[in-house]
C-alpha positions, -999 to +999 in steps of 0.1 A: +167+549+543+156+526+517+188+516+492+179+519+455+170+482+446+149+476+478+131+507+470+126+494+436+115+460+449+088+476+473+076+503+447+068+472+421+054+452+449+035+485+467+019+486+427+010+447+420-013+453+454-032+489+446-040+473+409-052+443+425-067+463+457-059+444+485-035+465+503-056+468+537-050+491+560-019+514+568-005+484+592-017+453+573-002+468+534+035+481+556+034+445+571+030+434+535+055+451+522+081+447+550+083+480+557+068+505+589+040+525+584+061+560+583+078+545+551+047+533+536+034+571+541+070+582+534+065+560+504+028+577+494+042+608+496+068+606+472+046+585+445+028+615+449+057+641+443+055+622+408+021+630+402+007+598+414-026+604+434-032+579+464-057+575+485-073+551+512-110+539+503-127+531+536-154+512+525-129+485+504-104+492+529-079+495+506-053+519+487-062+531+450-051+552+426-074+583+421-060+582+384-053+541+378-049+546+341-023+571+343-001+547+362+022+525+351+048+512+367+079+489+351+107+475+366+132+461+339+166+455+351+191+436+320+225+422+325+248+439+298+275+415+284+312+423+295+334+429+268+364+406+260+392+423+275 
């Protein structure tokens, strides 16, 4: 199992390549995302238990969003200052 800022990491990065569409295949995108191909479909599914609809186009052999513009994903992560003590 994934730990929550490596999931983070590999959601933003599983994003930057459906909006650019050149995820490849099920073994080429995993390989590019340093993950196995049960995660990345591991990973599908639970995009999808959000509502976000995935599926593999053949003919650009590549992943897409069914629904692109109802997808946005942002990954903001600010360091709070410590208080004086």
């Amino acid at each position: 199992m994934m730990k929550v800022f490596e999931f983070v990491e590999v959601v933003a990065i599983f994003h930057q390549y459906v909006m650019r569409g050149n995820t490849g295949d099920a073994a080429t995108f995993a390989a590019k995302l340093g993950i196995s191909r049960s995660s990345l479909y591991n990973l599908i599914d639970e995009l999808g238990t959000y509502g976000i609809e995935i599926e593999y186009c053949r003919e650009r052999q590549t992943y897409r969003y069914l629904y692109p513009e109802l997808v946005e994903i942002t990954i903001s992560i600010c360091q709070h200052p410590q208080e004086n003590e």
